[in-house]
N, C-alpha and C positions, 0 to 999 in steps of 0.2 A: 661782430655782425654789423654790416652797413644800415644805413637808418633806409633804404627803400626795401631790403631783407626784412627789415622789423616789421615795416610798414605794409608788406605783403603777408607775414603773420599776424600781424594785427587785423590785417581785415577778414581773413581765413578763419580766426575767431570767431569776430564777430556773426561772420555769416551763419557759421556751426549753431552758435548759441540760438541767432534769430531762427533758424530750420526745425533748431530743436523746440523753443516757445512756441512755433508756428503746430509742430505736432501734438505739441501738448494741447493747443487752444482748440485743435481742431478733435481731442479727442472726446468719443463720447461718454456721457455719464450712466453706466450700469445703474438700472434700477428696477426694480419690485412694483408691479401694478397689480391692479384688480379694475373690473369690470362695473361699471355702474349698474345695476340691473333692476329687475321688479323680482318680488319674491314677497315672502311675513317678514315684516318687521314686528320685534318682542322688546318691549320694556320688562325690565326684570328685575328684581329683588333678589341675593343670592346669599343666605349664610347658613352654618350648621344648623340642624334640628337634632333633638331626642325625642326616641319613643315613650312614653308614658301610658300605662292603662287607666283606660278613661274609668273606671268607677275602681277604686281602692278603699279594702276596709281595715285599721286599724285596730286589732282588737284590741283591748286593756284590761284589764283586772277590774271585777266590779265590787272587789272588797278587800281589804288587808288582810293578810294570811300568810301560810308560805305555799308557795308554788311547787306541783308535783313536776317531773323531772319532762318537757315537752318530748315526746316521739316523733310527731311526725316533722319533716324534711321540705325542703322548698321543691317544689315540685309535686309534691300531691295532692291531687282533686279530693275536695270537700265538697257535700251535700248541704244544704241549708238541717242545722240539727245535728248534726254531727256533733263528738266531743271534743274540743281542740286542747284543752287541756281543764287539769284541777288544782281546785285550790283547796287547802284546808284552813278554814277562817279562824283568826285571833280571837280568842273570846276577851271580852270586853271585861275588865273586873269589874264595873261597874256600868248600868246607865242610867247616865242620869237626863233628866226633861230636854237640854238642849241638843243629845246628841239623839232623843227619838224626834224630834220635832225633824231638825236636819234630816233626820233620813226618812221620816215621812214627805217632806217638802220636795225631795226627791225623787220620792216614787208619784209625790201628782204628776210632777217636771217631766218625769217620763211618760206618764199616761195623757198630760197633754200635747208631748212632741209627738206620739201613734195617731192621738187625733188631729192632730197638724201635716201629719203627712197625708191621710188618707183622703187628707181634702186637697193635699196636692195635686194627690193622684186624679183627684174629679178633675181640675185645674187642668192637669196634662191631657186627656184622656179628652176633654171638650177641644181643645188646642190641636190634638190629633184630629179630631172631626174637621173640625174648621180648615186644616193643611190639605188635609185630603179629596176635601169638597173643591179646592182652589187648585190643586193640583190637576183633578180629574176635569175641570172646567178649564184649566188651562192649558191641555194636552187637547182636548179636543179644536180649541180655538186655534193652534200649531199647526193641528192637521188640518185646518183649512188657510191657511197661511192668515190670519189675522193677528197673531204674533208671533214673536222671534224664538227660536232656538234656545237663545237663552235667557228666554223668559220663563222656556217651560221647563228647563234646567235649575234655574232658581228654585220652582216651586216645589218640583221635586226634592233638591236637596233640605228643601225648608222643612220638608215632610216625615224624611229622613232624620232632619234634627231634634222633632217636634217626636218621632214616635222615640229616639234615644233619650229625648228626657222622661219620657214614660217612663222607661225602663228604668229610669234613675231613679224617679220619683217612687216606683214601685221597690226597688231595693232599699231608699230610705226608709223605707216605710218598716220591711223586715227589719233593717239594722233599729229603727225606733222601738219595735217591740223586743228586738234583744237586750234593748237599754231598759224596758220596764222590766224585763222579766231580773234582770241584774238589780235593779233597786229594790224590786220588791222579794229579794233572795237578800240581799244585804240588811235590810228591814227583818226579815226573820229569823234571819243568824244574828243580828243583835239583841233580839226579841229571846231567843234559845239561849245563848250565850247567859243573858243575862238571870231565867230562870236555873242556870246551873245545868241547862245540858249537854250532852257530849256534842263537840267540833263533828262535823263528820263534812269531807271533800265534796266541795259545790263545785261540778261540770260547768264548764264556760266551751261555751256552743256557737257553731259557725249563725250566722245572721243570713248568709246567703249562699249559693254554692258559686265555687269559684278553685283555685287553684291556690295554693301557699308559697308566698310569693319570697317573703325574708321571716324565718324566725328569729324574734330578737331576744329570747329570755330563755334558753335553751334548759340551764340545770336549774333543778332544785334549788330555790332560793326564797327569805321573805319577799312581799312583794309589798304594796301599799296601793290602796286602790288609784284606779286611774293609771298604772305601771301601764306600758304599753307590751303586748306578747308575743305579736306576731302580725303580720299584712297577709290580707287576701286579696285576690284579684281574678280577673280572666286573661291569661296573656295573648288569645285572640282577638279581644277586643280594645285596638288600639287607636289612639291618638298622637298626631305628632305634636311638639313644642318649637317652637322656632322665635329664639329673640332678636327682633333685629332694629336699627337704629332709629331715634320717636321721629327724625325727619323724614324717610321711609315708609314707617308703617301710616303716614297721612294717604299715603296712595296706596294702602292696600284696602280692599274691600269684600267680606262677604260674598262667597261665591265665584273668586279668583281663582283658577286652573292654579295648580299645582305638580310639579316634575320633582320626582326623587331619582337622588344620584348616588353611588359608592355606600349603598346600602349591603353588600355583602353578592351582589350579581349582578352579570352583566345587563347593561339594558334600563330605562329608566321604570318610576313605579308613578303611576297618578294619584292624584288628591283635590281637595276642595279645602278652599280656609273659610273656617266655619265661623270663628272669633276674633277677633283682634280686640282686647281687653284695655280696656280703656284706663288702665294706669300704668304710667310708667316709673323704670327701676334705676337705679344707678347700678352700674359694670365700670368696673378696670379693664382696658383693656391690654392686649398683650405686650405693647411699649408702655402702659403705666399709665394713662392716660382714660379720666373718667367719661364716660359715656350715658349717656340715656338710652335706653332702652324698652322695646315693647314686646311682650308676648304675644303670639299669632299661634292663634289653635289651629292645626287640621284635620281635618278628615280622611285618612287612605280609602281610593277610591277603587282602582284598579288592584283589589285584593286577591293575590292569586295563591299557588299553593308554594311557591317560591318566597312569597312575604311572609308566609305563615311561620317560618324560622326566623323571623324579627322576633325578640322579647322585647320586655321592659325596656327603658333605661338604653334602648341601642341610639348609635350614631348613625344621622343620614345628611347628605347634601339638600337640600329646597331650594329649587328655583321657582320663586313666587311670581308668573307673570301677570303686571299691572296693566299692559299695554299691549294688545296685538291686534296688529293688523296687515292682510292678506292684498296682495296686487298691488303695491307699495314700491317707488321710487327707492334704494336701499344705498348707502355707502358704506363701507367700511368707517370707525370714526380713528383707525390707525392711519389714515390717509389726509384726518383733519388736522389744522392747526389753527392758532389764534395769531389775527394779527389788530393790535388794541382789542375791540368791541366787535370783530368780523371773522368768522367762520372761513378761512382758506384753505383750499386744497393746487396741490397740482396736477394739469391734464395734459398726458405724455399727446400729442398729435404733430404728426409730419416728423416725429423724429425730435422734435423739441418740447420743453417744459413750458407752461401756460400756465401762469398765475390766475388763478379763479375763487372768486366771491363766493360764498352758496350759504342761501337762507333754511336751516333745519326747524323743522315742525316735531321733532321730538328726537332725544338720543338713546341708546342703551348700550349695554357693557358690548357689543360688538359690530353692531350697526347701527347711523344712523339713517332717519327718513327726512326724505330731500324734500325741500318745498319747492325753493328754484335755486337756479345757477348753475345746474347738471342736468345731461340727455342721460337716455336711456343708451347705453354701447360705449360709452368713452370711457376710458383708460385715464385711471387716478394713480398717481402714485404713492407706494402705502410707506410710511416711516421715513419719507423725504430726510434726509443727511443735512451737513450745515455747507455744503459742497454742493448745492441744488439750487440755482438763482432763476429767474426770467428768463427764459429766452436759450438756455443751456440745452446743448446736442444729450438727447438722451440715448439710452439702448434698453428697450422695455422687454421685462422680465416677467411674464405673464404668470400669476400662480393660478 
């Protein structure tokens, strides 16, 4: 081939390749946007919870003996006084001074935990007045707009919490007098025992009414007092548990709206967090790694007859929101990135990618709230590529 032949393929190349770089540089960059807009911004706290029945009664054995064979089943309603089961007591071959003293010292112990409750119960029962009185003064001040919504939500649910410790208080109170009547039955069967008389099956009786929630001592067997026999409960009256991390639970607070999720139906279920308990736990977590952790009690609020098939011990989703607010600047934070110490996004306009600064006044797991550096209508681009620079020919892809 002659060297002006070469030299006309040569430049035939070249030109090819420059046509070709020229189509590439000029083509556009597909990408994914969203909308700057106004809308609720949510800060959120998100992790599992379980159901737990807020008042659990433990029964146990209030004397050594052997246990008759239990009947009933998890799932059956009990009456306060009911038999839950019997025991026929060991007799003692002897007693001697230390073991009546002990079990007298026992039966004050119980006679003064019945008088310790009942003054709980005054304790509650004044507490209820006082919520009620605050409440009803604070609904009325609502209805004239001199406070907030949720102020008069607080006080309500305060009143709510204040009359459920009543109820606590009044069920201690039963469960107290089951504990006297159990010492002072143990007291007399050692008393009987030790005059030579016959054992005869001492009834161990519900404290409250409630439902049988797990029997743990099912057959025939000695027991020792204190043995534990069976859990009662109400499995309508529940509480959720939610542990979630102690850096976290700084921003939750008493009176926090609550969303339940993949509770067993479609649609989400309301709540109030009542507690957050002010000690924390150590957890592993699922890569092996230790954690702190806090318990956040709550409240189901939105109690319908769809939750009513929640029992004990069930799994829910909790979206615990710390932060909300309404008519809010919002971004996507899929659309944020760091560059050093600065918040950047990009804004597809005219066709091209715009490097932009934006100052945020809070983040959460899917949007943040804009303070400046964003309008309201511009087009960010969400998951920006490593193929996305200044000034790049976009093609924006609205979701």
């Amino acid at each position: 081939m002659s060297l002006k032949r070469l030299a006309i393929a040569g430049a035939f190349v070249a030109a090819a390749a420059g046509l070709l770089a020229w189509a590439f540089m000029l083509a556009a960059v597909r990408v994914d946007t969203a909308r700057v807009a106004r809308g609720t911004f949510q800060r959120t706290v998100e992790e599992d919870g379980k159901t737990r029945v807020r008042n659990r009664f433990t029964i146990s054995s209030p004397l050594a003996g052997t246990l008759e064979r239990i009947v009933l089943r998890e799932g059956d309603r009990v009456a306060p006084g009911d038999v839950l089961a019997n025991i026929v007591p060991a007799i003692p071959a002897l007693l001697d001074a230390r073991t009546e003293r002990e079990l007298t010292a026992r039966l004050e112990a119980a006679d003064a935990e019945v008088l310790s409750a009942a003054a709980n119960i005054g304790r509650a029962e004044a507490a209820v007045d006082l919520a009620r009185a605050d409440a009803t003064r604070i609904g009325n001040l609502a209805a004239k707009g001199f406070v907030t919504a949720a102020e008069r939500d607080s006080a309500t649910l305060l009143l709510s919490a204040r009359e459920k410790e009543l109820e606590a208080a009044r069920e201690a109170r039963h469960a107290a007098s089951h504990a006297l009547d159990a010492a002072r039955a143990a007291l007399s069967q050692a008393m009987s025992g030790a005059k030579g008389a016959a054992a005869k099956p001492w009834p161990v009786k519900a404290p409250a009414a409630g439902v049988v929630l797990r029997v743990l001592q099912e057959s025939e067997r000695g027991v020792l007092t204190g043995t534990p026999l069976l859990e009662l409960g109400d499995p309508a009256d529940l509480e959720v548990i939610v542990d979630v991390l102690s850096s976290d639970a700084v921003s939750i607070q008493p009176g926090d709206r609550v969303q339940f999720e993949h509770w067993g139906e479609d649609g989400t279920a309301e709540g109030r967090v009542r507690r957050v308990e002010p000690s924390a736990f150590t957890k592993i977590s699922a890569l092996g790694v230790e954690e702190q952790r806090v318990n956040v009690v709550i409240d189901p609020t939105s109690v319908g007859e769809r939750w009513r098939a929640v029992g004990d011990g069930y799994r829910v989703d909790a979206r615990i929101i710390v932060d909300e607010r309404k008519g809010v600047l919002t971004v996507p934070v899929s659309a944020l990135f760091r560059e050093g110490s600065q918040w950047t996004t990009f804004v597809a306009t005219d066709g091209r990618a715009r490097k932009r600064a934006v100052e945020l006044e809070a983040r959460g797991s899917q949007d943040a709230l804009v303070g400046s550096g964003l309008r309201e209508g511009e087009l960010v681009v969400v998951y920006p590529g490593s193929n996305l620079s200044e000034g790049a020919r976009v093609e924006a892809n609205p979701r």
